[in-house]
C-alpha positions, 0 to 999 in steps of 0.5 A: 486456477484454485490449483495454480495457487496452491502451488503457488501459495502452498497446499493450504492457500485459501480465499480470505473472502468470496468477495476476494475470489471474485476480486481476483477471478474479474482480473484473471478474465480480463475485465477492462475496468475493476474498482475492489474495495476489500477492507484492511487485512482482506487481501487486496494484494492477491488482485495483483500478486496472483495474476503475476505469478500465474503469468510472469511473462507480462507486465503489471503497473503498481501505482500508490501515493506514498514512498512508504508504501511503495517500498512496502508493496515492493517488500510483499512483491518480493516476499511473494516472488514476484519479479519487480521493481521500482520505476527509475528511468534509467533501469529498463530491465524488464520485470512482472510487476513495476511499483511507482508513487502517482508523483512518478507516474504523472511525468512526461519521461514516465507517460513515454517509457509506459507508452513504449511498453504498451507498444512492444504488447508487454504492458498489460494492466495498470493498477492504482492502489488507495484509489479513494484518495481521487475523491477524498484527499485534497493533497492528492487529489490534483496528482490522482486526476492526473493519472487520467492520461494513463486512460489513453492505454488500451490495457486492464485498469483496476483500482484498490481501496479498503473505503469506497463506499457509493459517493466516492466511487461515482467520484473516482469513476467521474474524474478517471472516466470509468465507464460502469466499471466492475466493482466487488465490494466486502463487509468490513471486517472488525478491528482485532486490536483495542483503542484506550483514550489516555489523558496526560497532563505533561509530556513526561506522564507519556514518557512513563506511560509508553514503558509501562505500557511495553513492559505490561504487553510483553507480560500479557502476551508472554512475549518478553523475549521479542520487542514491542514495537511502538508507533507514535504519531504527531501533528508536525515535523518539529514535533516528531524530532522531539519525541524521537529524541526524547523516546530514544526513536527514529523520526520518519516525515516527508522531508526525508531521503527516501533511502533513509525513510526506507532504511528506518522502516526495515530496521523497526518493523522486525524491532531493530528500532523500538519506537518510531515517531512519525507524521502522516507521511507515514500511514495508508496501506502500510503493512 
């Protein structure tokens, strides 16, 4: 198989971690029920990439919580070339991997079009990303107990998370009935970025604070000639349309189209957009 992804991946493809090795091993030999919890930047992604490009000819079920991260998954899947798309009712061409929010995944209409999948033999695992959230998200946790009825499915089950420390696990095999599921867990990993806590006493002190920042990293860096992007967080809605206005950025929240919410973050992740204001709507798994 290391063979396979060097051709895949190139000659100089290596594993980010034994932990990663034995992620994607379990997956490749069919083990019905894998929880991997590899911290963030250890290659979870691998888990489902791989086993796509080595067997393009079925299908895999992509399911994460949020529409951000379901047009990034979508992204790396295409980086990758990997076959796939987004789940619409309407679209029944067949692909590698389908990518879906748990939102989608709880309807009837998509329960049915799974099912008949699962009958023609072309569905062959279904993965749920951020699976920790079962357990420790209240928002979410009524919709990830849903993604029970996916259980009724004879095919691989697997659940992707960067925090799945004992306590949530025993959660998330209780209310998704796991039954001593294989799980591969790694260290994690330190942080290569550095946290400064800056106290303001107006919202102008911010303003200034973010340009000088910018300008200092493009010093530093000796990287002027690219843009720094900058990702501002808020506590409301309100409160992200104000600073977008006054940062000159783009406001990302829950209440907009998912096709404006995904064309903001293609034009700020290359820096086409500088500043990117946004609340929580925006954040687990994003690359």
């Amino acid at each position: 198989m290391n063979k396979s992804l060097q051709v895949l991946f190139g000659s100089g493809f290596k594993y980010k971690s034994e932990a990663q090795e034995n992620a994607l091993q379990m997956v490749i030999k069919g083990a019905a029920q894998i929880l991997i919890s590899l911290p963030t930047g250890g290659g979870k992604s691998l888990s489902f990439i791989g086993p796509a490009l080595l067997n393009p000819a079925v299908t895999s079920l992509l399911i994460v919580p949020l529409v951000a991260l379901r047009d990034d998954m979508l992204r790396r899947l295409q980086e990758a070339k990997v076959s796939c798309k987004i789940y619409s009712q309407t679209d029944k061409k067949r692909v590698t991997v389908i990518v879906c929010t748990v939102e989608q995944a709880v309807q009837k209409t998509f329960l049915s079009d799974m099912a008949a999948l699962v009958q023609s033999g072309t569905l062959q695992r279904i993965i749920i990303d951020e699976i920790h959230l079962v357990s420790t998200e209240a928002t979410f946790r009524p919709a990830f107990a849903k993604l029970l009825r996916l259980r009724k499915f004879p095919v691989q089950f697997i659940g992707l998370s960067a925090t799945l420390p004992m306590q949530i696990t025993e959660d998330v095999c209780s209310t998704l009935l796991l039954n001593a599921p294989g799980v591969v867990r790694a260290e994690p990993c330190e942080p290569s970025f550095v946290n400064d806590i800056l106290p303001y006493k107006s919202k102008d002190d911010i303003v200034v604070s973010i340009a000088r920042l910018n300008e200092s990293a493009s010093r530093r860096l000796d990287i002027a000639e690219r843009r720094i992007k900058v990702l501002v967080y808020t506590f409301s809605i309100k409160e992200a349309k104000q600073w977008a206005n006054r940062l000159d950025g783009k406001a990302y929240f829950a209440g907009l189209p998912d096709s404006e919410k995904k064309e903001i973050i293609s034009n700020w992740r290359p820096g086409e957009n500088q500043t990117l204001v946004a609340t929580a709507a925006l954040g687990l798994g994003i690359d």
